[in-house]
C-alpha positions as CSV (number, residue, x, y, z in Angstrom):
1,X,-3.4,-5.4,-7.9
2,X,-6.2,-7.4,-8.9
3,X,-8.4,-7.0,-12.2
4,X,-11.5,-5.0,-9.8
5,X,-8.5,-2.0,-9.3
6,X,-7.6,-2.4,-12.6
7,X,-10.9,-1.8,-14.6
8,X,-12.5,0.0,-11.7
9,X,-9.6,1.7,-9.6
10,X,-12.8,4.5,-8.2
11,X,-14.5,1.8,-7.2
12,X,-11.9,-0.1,-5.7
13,X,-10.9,2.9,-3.8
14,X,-14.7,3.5,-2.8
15,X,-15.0,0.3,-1.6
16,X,-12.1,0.4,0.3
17,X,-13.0,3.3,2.0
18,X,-16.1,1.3,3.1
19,X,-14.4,-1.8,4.4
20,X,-12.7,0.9,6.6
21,X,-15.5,1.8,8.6
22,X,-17.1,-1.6,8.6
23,X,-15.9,-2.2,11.9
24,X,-17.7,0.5,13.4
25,X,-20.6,-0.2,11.7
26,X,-21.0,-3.6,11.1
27,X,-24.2,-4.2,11.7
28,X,-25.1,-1.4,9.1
29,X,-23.3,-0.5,6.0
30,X,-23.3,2.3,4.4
31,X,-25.6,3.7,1.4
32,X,-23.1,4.5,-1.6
33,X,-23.5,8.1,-3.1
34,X,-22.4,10.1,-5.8
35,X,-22.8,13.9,-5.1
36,X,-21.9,17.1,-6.9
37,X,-21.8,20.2,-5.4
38,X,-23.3,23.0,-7.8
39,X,-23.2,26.7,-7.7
40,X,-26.4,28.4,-8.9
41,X,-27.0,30.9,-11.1
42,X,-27.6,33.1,-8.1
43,X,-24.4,32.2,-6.9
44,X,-25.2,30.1,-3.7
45,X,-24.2,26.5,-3.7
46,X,-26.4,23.2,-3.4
47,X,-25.5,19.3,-3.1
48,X,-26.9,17.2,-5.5
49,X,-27.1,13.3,-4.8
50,X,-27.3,10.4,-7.2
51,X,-26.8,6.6,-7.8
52,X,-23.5,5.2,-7.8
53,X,-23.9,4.3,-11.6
54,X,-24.5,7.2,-13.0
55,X,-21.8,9.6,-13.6
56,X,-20.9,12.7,-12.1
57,X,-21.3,14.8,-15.4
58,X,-25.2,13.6,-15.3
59,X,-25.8,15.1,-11.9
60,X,-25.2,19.1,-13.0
61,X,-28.3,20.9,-13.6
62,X,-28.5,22.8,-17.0
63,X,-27.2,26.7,-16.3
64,X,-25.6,25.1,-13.0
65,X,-21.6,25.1,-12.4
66,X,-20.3,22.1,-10.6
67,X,-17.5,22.9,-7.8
68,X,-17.0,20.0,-6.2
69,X,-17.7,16.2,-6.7
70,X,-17.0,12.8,-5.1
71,X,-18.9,10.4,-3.0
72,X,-20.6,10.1,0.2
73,X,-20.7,7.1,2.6
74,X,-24.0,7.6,4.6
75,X,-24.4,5.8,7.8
76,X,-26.9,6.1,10.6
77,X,-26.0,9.7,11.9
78,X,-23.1,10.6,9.7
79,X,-21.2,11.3,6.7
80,X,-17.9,9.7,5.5
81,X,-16.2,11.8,2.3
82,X,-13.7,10.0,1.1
83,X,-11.1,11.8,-1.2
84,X,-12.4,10.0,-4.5
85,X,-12.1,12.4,-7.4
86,X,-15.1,12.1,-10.0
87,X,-13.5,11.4,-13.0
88,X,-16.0,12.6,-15.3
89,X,-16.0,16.2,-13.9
90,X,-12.7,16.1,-12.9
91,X,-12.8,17.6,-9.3
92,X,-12.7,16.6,-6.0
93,X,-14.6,16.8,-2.3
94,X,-14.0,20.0,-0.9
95,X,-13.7,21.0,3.3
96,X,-17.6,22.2,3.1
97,X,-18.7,19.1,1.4
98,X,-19.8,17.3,4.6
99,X,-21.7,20.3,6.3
100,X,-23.7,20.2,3.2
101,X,-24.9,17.3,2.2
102,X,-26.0,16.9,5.6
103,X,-27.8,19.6,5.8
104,X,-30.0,18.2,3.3
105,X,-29.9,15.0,4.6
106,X,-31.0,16.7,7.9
107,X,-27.6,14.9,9.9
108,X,-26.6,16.7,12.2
């Protein structure tokens, strides 16, 4: 182990989950996002997407529940999810994660 997946094992992990894909893609890498998935007061569900640096827990709307969090690998035409936990809100991607972020990334 070196001292990057000791201090910073989310983003070791993250950026191992890049370097797995970079042979597919070499020629473009990835944009690094966090996202949170938050369930409205009205009860329907919305992505939210942010910086790397900033952590989950700043991402949730006031009056908004979060239900799902982790980070999104964006490439030309699609999404990689890898199963990286937020730590701050302690949860995880979920199955419907995917479908929609890029839905408001307009992927198909």
């Amino acid at each position: 182990m070196n001292i990057l997946d000791a201090l910073l094992p989310t983003h070791a992990a993250l950026h191992a989950a890049t370097a797995s894909r970079i042979t597919l893609h070499a020629s473009h890498p990835p944009t690094q996002l966090k996202y949170v998935i938050v369930q409205s007061p009205d009860g329907r569900h919305h992505p939210i997407l942010g910086s790397p640096t900033i952590p989950h827990s700043h991402l949730v709307p006031r009056g908004h529940t979060p239900v799902s969090a982790g980070f999104a690998l964006i490439y030309a035409n699609q999404i990689q999810i890898p199963q990286i936990p937020s730590i701050t809100l302690n949860l995880g991607p979920k199955p419907n994660d995917p479908h929609l972020i890029r839905s408001i990334l307009n992927i198909q």
